[in-house]
RODRENTI-851765 format. One line per field, with one value per atom (N, C-alpha, C): residue number from 1; chain; x, y, z; atom name. Coordinates in Angstrom, 3 decimals, decimal comma. Layout:
RODRENTI-851765
pos	NUM/...;
unit	A/...;
c1	X/...;
c2	Y/...;
c3	Z/...;
site	CA/...;
END
This chain:
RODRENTI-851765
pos	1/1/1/2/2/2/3/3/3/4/4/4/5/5/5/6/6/6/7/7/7/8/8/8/9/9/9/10/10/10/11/11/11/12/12/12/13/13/13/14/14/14/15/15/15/16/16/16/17/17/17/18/18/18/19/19/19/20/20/20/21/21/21/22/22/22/23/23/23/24/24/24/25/25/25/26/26/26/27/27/27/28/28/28/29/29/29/30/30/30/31/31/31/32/32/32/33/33/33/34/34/34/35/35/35/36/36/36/37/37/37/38/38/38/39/39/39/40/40/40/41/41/41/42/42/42/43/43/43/44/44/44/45/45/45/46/46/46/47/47/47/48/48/48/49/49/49/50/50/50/51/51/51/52/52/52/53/53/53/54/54/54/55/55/55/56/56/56/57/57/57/58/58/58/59/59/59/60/60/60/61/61/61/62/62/62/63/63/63/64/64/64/65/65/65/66/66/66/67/67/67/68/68/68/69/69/69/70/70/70/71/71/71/72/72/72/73/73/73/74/74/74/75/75/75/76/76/76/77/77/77/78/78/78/79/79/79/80/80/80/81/81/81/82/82/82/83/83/83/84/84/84/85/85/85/86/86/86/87/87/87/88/88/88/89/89/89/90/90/90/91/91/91/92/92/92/93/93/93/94/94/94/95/95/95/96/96/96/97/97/97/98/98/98/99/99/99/100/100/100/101/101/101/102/102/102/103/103/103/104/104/104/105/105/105/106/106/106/107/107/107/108/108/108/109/109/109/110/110/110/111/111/111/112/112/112/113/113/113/114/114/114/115/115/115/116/116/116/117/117/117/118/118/118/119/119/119/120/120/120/121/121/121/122/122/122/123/123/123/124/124/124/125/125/125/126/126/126/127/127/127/128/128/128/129/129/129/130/130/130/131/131/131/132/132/132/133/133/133/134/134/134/135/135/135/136/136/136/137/137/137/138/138/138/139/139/139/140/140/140/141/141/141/142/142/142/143/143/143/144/144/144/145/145/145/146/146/146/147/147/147/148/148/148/149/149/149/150/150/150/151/151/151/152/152/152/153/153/153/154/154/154/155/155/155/156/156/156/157/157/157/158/158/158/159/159/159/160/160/160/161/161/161/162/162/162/163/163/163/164/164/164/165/165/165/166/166/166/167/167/167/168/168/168/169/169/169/170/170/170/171/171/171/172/172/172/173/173/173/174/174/174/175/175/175/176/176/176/177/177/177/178/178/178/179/179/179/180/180/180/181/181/181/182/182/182/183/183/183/184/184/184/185/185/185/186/186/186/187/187/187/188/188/188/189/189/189/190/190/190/191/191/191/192/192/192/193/193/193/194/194/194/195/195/195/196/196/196/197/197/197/198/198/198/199/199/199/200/200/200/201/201/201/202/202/202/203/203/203/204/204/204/205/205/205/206/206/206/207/207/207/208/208/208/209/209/209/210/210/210/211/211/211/212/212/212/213/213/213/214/214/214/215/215/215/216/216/216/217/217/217/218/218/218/219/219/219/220/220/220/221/221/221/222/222/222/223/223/223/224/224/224/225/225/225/226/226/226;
unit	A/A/A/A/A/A/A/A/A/A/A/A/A/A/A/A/A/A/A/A/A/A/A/A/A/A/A/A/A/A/A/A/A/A/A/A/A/A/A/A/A/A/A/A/A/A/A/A/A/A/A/A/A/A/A/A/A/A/A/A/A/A/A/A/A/A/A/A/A/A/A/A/A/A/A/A/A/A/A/A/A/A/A/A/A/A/A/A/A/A/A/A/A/A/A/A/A/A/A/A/A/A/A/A/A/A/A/A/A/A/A/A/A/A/A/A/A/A/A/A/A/A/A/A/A/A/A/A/A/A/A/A/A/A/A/A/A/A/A/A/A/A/A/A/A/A/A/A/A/A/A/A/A/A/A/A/A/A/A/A/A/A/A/A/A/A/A/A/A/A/A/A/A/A/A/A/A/A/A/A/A/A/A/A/A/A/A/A/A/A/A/A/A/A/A/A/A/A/A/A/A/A/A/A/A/A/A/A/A/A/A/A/A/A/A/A/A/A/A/A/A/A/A/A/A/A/A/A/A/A/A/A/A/A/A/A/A/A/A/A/A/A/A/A/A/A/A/A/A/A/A/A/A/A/A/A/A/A/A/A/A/A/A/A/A/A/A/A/A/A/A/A/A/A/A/A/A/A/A/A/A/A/A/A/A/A/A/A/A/A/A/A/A/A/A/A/A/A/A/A/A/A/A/A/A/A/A/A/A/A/A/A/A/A/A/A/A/A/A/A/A/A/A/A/A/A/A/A/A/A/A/A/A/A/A/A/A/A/A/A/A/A/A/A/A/A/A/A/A/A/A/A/A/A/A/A/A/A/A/A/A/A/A/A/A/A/A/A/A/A/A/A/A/A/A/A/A/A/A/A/A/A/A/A/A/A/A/A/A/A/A/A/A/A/A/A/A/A/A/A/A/A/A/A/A/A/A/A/A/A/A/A/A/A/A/A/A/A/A/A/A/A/A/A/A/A/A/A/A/A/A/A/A/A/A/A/A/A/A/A/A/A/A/A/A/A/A/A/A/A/A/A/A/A/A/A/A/A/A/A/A/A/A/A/A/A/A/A/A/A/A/A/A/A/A/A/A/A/A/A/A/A/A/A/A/A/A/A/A/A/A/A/A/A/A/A/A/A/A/A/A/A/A/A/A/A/A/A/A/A/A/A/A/A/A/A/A/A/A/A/A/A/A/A/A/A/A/A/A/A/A/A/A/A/A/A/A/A/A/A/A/A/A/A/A/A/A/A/A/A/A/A/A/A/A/A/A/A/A/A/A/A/A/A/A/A/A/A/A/A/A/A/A/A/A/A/A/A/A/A/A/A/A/A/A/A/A/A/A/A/A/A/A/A/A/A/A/A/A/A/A/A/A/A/A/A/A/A/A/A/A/A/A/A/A/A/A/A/A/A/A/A/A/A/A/A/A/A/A/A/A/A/A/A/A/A/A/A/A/A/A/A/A/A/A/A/A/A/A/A/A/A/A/A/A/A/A/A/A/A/A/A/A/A/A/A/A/A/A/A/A/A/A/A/A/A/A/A;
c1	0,838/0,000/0,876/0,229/1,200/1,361/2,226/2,762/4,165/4,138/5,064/6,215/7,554/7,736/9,367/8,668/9,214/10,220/11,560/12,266/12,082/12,023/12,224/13,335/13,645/14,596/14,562/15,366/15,273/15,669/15,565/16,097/15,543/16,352/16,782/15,727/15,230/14,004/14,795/15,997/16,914/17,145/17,188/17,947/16,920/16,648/15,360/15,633/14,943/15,317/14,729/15,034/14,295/12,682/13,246/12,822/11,543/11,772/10,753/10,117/10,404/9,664/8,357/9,181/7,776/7,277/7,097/6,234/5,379/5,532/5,075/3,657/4,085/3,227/2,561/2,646/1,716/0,726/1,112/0,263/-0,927/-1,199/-3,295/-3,666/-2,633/-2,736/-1,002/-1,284/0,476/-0,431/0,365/-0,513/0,885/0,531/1,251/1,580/2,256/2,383/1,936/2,163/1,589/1,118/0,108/-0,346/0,313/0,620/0,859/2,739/3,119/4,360/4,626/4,100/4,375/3,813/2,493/2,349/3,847/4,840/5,493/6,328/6,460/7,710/6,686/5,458/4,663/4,467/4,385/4,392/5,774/6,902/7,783/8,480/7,682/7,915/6,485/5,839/4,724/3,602/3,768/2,912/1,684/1,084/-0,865/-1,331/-1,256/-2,028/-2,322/-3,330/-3,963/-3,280/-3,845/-2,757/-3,974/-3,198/-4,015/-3,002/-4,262/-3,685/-2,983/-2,008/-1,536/-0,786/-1,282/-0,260/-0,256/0,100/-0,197/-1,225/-1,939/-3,744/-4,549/-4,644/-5,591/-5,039/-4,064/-3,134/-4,576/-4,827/-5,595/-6,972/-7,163/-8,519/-8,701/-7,586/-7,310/-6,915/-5,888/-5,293/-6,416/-7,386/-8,329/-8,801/-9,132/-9,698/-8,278/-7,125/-6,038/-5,798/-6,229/-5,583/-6,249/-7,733/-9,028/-8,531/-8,108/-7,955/-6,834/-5,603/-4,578/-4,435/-5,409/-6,019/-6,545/-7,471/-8,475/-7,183/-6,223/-5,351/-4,953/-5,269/-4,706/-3,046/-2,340/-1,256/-0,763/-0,463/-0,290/1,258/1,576/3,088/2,958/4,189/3,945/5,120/4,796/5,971/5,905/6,686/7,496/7,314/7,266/7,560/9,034/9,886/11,402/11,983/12,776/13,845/12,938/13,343/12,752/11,826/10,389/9,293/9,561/9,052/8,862/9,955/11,003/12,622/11,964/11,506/10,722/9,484/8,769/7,631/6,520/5,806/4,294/4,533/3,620/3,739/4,331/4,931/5,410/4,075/2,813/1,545/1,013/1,401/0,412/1,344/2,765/3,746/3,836/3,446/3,174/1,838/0,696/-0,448/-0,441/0,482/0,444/1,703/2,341/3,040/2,012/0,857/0,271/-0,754/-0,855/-2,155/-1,534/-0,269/0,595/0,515/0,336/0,143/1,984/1,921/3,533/3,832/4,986/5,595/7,004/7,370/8,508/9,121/10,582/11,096/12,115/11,529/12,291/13,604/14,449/15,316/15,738/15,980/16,082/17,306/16,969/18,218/17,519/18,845/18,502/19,301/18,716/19,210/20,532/19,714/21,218/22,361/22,021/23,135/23,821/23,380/23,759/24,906/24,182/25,292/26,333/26,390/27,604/28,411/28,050/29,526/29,832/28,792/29,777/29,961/30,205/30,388/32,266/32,801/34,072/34,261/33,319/33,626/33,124/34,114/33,940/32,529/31,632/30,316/29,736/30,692/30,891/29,610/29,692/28,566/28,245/26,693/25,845/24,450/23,682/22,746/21,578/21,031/19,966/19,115/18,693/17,932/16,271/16,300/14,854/15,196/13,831/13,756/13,689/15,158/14,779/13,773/13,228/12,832/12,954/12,093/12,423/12,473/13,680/13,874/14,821/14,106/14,688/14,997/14,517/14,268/15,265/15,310/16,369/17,839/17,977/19,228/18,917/18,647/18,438/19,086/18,598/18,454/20,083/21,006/21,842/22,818/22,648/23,869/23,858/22,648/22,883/23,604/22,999/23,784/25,200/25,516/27,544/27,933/27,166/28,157/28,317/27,286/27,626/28,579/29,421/30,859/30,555/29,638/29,340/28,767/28,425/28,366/27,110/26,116/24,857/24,566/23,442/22,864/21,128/20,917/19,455/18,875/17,600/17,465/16,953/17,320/16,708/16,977/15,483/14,873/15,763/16,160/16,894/17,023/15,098/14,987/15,345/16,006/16,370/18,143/18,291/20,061/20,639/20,871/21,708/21,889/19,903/20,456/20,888/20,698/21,209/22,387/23,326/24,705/25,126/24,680/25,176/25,152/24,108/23,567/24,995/25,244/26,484/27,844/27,650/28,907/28,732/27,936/27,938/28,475/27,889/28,216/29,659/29,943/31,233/31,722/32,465/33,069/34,315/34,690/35,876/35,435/33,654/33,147/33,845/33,027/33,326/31,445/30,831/29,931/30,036/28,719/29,116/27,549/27,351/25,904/25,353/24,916/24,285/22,931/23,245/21,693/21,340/19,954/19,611/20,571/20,199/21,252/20,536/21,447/21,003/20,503/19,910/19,109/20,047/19,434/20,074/21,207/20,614/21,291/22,117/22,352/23,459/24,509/24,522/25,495/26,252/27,405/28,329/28,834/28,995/29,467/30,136/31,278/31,811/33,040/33,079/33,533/33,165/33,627/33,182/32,209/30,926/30,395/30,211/31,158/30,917/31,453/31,963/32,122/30,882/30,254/29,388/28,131/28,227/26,590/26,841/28,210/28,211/28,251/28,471/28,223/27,282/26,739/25,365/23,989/23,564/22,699/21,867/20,740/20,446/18,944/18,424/17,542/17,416/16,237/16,315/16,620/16,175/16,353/17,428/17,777/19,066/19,319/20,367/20,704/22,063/22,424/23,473/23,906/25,773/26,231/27,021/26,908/27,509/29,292/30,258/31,395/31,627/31,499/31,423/32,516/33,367/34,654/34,544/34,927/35,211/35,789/35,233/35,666/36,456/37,826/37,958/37,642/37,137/35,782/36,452/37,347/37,877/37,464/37,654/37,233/36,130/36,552/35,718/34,811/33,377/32,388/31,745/31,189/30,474/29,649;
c2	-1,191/0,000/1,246/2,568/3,433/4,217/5,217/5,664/5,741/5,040/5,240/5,903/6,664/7,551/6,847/6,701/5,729/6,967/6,386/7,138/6,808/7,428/6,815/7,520/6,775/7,299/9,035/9,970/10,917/10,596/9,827/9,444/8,349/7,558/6,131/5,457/4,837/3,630/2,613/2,218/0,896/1,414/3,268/3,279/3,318/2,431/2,060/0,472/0,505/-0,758/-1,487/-3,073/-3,687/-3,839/-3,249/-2,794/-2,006/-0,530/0,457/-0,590/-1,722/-2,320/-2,897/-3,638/-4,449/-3,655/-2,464/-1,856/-0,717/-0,718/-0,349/-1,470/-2,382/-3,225/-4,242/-3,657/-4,198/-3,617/-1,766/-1,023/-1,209/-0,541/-0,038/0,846/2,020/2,786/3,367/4,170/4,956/6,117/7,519/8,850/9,704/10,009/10,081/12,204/12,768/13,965/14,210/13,592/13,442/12,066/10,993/10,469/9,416/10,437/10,319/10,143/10,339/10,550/9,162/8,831/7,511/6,344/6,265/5,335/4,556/5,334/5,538/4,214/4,680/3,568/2,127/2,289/1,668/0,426/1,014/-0,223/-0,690/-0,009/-0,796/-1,493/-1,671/-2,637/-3,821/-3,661/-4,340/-4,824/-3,170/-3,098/-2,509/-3,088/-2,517/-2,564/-0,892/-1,037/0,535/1,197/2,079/3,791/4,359/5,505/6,782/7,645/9,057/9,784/11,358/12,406/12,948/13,413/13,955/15,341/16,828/17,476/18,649/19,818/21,153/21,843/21,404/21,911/21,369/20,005/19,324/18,877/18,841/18,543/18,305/19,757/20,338/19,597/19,270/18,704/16,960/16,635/15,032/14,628/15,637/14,942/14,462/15,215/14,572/13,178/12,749/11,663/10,757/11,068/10,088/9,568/10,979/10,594/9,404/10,004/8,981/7,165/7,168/5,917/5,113/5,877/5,851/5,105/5,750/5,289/4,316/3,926/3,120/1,483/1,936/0,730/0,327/1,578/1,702/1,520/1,179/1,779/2,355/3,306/4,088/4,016/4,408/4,790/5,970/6,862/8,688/8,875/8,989/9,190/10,233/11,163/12,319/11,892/12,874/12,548/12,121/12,471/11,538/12,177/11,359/11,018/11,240/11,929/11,308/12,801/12,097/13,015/14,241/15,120/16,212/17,254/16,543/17,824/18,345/19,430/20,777/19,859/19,051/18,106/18,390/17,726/17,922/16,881/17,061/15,582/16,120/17,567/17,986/18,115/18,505/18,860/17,551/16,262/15,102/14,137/14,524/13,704/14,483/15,884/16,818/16,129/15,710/15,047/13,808/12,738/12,046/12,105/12,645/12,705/13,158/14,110/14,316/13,297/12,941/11,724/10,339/9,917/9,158/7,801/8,394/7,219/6,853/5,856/4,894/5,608/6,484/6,256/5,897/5,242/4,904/5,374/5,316/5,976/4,465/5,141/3,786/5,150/4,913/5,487/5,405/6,513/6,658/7,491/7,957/8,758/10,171/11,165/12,430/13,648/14,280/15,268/15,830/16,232/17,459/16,624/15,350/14,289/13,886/13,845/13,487/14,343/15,176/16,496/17,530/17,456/17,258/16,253/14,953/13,992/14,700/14,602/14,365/15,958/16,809/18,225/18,493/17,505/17,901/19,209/19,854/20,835/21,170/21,721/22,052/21,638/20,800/20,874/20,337/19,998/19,013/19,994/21,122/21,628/22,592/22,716/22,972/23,716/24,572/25,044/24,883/24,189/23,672/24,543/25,301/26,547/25,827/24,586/24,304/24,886/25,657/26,557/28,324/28,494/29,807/31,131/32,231/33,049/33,679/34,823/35,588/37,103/37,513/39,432/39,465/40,700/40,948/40,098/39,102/38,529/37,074/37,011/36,094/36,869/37,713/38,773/38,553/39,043/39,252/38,014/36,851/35,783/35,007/35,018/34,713/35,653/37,051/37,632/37,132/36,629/36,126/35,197/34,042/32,641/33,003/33,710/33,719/34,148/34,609/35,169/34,016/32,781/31,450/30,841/31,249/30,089/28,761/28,376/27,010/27,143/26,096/25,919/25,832/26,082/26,485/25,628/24,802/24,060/24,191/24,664/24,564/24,070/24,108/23,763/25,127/25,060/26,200/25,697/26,419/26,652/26,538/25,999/26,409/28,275/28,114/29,742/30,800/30,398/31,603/31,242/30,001/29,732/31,178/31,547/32,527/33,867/34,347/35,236/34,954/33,456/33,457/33,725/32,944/32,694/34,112/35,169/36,154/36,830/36,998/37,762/36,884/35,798/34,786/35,136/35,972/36,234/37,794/38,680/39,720/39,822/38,916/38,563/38,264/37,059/36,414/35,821/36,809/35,848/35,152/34,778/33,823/32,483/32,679/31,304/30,526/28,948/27,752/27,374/26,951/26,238/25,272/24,491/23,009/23,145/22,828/22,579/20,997/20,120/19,139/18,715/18,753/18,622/17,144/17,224/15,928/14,564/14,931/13,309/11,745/11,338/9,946/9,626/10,374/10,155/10,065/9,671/9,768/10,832/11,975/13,546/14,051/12,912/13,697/14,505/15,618/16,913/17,281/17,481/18,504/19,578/20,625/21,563/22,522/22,804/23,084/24,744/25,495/26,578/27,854/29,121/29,939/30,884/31,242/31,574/32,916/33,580/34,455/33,711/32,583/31,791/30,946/30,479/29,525/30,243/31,827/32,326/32,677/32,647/33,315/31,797/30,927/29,367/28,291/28,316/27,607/28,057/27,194/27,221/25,977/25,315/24,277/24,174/23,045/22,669/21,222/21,346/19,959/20,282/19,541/19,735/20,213/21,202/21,022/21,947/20,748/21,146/21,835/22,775/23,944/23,756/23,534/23,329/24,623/25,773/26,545/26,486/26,917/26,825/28,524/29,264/30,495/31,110/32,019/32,557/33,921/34,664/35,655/36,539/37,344/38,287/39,687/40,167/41,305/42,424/43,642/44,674/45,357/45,657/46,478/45,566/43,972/43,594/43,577/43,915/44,336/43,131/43,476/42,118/42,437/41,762/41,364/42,780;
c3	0,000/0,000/0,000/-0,065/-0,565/-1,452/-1,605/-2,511/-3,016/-4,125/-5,046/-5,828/-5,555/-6,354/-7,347/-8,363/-9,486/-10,461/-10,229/-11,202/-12,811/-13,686/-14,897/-16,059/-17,207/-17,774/-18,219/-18,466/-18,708/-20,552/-21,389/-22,773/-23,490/-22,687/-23,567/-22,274/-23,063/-22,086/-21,445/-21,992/-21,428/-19,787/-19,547/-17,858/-17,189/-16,917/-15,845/-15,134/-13,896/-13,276/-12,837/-12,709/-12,805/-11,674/-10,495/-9,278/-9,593/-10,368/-10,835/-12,031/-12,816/-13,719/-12,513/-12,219/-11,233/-10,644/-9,871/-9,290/-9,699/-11,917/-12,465/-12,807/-12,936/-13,130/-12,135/-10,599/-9,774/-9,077/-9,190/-8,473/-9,089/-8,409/-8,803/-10,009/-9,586/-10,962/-10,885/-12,074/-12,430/-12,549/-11,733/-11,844/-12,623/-13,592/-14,537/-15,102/-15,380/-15,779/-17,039/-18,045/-19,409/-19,606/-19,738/-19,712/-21,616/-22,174/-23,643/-23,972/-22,565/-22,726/-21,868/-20,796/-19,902/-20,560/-21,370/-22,305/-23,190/-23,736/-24,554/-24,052/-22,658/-21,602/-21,368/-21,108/-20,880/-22,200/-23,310/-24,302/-24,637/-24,632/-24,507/-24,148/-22,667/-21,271/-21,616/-22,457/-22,630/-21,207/-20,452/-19,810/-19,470/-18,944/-19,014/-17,613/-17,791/-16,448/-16,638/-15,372/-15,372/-15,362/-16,063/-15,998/-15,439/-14,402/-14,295/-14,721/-15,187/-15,547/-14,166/-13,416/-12,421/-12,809/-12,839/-13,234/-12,486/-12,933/-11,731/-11,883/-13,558/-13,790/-12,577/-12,586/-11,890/-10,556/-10,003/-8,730/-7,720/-7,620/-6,304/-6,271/-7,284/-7,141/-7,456/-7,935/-7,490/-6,299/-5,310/-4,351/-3,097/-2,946/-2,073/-2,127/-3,531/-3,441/-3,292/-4,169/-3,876/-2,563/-1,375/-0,591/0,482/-0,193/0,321/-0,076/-1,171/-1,306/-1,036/-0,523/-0,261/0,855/1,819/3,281/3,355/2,074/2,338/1,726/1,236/0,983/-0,295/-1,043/-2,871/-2,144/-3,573/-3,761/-5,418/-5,337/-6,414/-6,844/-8,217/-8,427/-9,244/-8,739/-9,289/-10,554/-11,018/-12,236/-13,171/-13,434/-14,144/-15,480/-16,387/-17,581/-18,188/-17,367/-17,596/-16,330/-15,602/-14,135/-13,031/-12,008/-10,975/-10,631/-10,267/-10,170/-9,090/-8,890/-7,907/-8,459/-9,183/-9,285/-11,007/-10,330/-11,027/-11,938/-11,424/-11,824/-10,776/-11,364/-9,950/-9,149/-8,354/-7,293/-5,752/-5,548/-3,903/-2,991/-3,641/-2,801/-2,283/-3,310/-3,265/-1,955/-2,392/-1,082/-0,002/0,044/1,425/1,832/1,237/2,004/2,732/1,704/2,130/3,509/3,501/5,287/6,205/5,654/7,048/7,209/6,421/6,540/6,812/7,235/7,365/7,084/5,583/4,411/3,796/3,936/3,569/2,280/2,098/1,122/0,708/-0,838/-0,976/-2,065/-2,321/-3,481/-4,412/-5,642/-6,568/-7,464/-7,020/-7,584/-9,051/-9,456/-11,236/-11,361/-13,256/-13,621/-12,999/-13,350/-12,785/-13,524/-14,621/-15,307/-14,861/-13,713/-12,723/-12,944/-11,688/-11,676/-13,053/-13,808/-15,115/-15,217/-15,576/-16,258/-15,206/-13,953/-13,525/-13,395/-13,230/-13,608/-15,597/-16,073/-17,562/-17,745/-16,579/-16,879/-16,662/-15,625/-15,087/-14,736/-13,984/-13,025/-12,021/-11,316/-9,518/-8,994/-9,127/-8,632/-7,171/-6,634/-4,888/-4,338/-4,674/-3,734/-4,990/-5,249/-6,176/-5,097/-6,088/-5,809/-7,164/-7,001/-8,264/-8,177/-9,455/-9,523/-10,992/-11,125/-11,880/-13,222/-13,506/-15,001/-14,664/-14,919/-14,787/-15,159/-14,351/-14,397/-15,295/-16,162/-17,537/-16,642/-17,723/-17,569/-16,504/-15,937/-14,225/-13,362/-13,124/-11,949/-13,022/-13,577/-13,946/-13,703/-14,277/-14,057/-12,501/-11,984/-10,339/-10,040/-10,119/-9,627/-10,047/-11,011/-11,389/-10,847/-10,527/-9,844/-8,335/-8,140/-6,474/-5,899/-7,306/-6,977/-7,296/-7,810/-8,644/-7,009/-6,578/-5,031/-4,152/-4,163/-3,176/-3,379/-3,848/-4,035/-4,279/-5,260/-5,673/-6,744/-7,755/-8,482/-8,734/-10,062/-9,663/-11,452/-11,696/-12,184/-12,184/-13,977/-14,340/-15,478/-15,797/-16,920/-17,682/-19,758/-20,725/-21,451/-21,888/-23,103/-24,057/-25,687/-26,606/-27,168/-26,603/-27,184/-26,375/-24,603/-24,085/-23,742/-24,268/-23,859/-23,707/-25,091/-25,959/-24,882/-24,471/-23,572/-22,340/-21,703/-20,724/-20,492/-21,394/-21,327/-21,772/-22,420/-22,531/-21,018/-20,145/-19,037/-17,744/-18,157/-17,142/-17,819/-19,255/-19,502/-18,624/-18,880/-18,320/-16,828/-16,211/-15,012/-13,684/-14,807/-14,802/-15,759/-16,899/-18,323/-18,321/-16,927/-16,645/-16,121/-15,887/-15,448/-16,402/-15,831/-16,961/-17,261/-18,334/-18,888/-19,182/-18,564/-20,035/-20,194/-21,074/-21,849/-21,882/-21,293/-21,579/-22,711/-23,669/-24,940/-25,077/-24,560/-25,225/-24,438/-23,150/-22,498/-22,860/-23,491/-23,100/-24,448/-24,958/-26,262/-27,796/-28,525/-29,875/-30,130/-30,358/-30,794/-29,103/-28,536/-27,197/-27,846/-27,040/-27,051/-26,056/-25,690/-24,680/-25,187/-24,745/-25,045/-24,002/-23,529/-22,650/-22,854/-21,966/-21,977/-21,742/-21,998/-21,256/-21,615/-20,825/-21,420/-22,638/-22,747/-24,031/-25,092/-25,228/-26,371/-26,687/-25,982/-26,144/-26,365/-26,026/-26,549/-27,637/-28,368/-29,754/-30,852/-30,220/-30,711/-31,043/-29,780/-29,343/-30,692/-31,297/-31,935/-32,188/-31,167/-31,533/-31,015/-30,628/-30,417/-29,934/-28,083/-27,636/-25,967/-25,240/-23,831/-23,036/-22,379/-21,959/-20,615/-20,054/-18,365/-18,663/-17,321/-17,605/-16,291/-16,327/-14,976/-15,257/-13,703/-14,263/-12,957/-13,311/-12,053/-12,647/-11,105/-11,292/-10,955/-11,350/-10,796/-10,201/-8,977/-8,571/-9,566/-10,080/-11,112/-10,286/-11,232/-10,483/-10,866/-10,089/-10,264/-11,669/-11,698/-13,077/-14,682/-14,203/-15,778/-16,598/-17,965/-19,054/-19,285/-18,757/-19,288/-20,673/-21,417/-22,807/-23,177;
site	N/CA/C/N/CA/C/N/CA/C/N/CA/C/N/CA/C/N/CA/C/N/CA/C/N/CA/C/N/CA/C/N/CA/C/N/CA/C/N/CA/C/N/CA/C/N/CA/C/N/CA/C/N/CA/C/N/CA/C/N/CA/C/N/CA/C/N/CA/C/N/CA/C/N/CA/C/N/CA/C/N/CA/C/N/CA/C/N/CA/C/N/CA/C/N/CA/C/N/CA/C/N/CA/C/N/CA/C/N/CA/C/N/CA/C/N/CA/C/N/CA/C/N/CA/C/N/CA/C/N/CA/C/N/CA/C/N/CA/C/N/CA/C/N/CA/C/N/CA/C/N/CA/C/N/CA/C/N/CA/C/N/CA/C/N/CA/C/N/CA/C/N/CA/C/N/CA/C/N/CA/C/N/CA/C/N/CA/C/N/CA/C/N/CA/C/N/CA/C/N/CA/C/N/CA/C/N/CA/C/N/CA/C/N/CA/C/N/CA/C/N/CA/C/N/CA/C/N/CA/C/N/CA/C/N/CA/C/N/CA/C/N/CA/C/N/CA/C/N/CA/C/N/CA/C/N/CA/C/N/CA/C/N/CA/C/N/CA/C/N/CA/C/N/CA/C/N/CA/C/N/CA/C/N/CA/C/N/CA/C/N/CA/C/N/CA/C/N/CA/C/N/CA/C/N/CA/C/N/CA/C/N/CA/C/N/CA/C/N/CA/C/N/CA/C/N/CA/C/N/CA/C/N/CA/C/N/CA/C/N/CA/C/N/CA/C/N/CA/C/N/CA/C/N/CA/C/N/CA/C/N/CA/C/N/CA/C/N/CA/C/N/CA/C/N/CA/C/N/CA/C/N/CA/C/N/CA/C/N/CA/C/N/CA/C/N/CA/C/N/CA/C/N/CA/C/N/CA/C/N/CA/C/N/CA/C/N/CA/C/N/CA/C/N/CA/C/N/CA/C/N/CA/C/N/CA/C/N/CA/C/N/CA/C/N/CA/C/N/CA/C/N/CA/C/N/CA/C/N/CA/C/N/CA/C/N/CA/C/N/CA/C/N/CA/C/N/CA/C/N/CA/C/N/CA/C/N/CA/C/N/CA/C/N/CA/C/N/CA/C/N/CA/C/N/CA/C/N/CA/C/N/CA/C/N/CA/C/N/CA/C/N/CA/C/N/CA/C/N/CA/C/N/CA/C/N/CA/C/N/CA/C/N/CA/C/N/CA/C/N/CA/C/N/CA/C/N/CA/C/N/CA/C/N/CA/C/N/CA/C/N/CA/C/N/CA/C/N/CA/C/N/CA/C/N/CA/C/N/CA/C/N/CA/C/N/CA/C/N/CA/C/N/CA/C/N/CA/C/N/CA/C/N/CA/C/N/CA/C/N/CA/C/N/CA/C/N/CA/C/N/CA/C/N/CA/C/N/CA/C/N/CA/C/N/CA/C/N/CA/C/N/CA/C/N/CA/C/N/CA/C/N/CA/C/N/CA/C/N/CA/C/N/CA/C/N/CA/C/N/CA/C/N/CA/C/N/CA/C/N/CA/C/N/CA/C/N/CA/C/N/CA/C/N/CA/C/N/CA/C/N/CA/C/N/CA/C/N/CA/C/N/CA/C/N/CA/C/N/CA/C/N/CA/C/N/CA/C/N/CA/C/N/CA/C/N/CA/C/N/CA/C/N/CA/C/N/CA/C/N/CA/C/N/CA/C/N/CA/C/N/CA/C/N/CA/C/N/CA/C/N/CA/C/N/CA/C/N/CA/C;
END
């Protein structure tokens, strides 16, 4: 009984385990983020079983009854549209209920974007500050001069269509940082791309998912930024 929180591949359908297989295919239902996107893993595991819509439209008005049945001795499995649910996915309101209603839950461990792309980044990342999908305008500017001051290394995900200004606004910032670009992990069209950022915003031209590890350097106040 329970709830479920099932990692799944962020790519390639093969990184998944055998552990999250079977407890895809014994629960009650799979409450799913895209319903059209978990199918996908679902027939190529040649498994059948029940899928809900679960997302941040409808969250608020499913979690009551989930939690009703949760109690009554369902067990459910929560799954992301690729790696592991809740990291910038829905699903924090539905595992905040179920702790207060002190309904069992468990975690099936998966891949994980971030994780990904600092090992295959090779830089400074021992201590990181994971920032999701960044903010547009101001409050992205805002938000990127804050983190460069924590002395760590700071990791998000963008858009293809706002890379360009990001990495310009991180060259503005600090153009002695280091970048690496992660595109498309795991999948067919995998990409790295690594260096600093006023090279890489005058470079970068593509299209396709992608995580950004950034290693930020103390700049000194006199140098000329972008």
């Amino acid at each position: 009984m329970g709830l479920k929180i099932v990692g799944t591949p962020i790519g390639n359908l093969s990184d998944i385990s055998q552990r999250a297989l079977k407890i895809l295919k014994s629960v009650d239902a799979i409450l799913c983020e895209d319903t059209r996107q978990t199918i996908k893993l679902m027939n190529h595991y040649l498994i059948s079983n029940k899928l809900i819509s679960f997302n941040d439209q409808n969250s608020s008005r499913k979690i009551p009854k989930l939690v009703k049945e949760l109690k009554k001795g369902a067990e459910y499995a929560l799954v992301s549209d690729a790696g592991m649910p809740v990291i910038s996915d829905p699903g924090l309101k539905l595992i905040d209920a179920c702790h207060k209603n002190n309904i069992p839950i468990d975690v099936i461990p998966g891949p994980s974007a971030v994780v990904c792309a600092i090992a295959a980044s090779g830089l400074n990342a021992s201590h990181f500050v994971f920032l999701g999908f960044l903010p547009r305008g101001s409050k992205m500017r805002k938000l990127l001069r804050e983190v460069s001051q924590l002395n760590m290394a700071t990791v998000f995900y963008e858009s293809p269509y706002r890379l360009k200004e990001t990495l310009k606004e991180i060259c503005n910032i600090s153009p002695n940082s280091k970048i690496f670009v992660a595109r498309e992990m795991t999948k067919l069209h995998q990409s790295f791309y690594r260096g600093s950022p006023c090279e890489l915003s005058d470079v970068i031209n593509f299209v396709g998912e992608m995580t950004i590890v950034v290693e930020w350097k103390k700049e000194n106040k006199n140098v000329k930024t972008c």
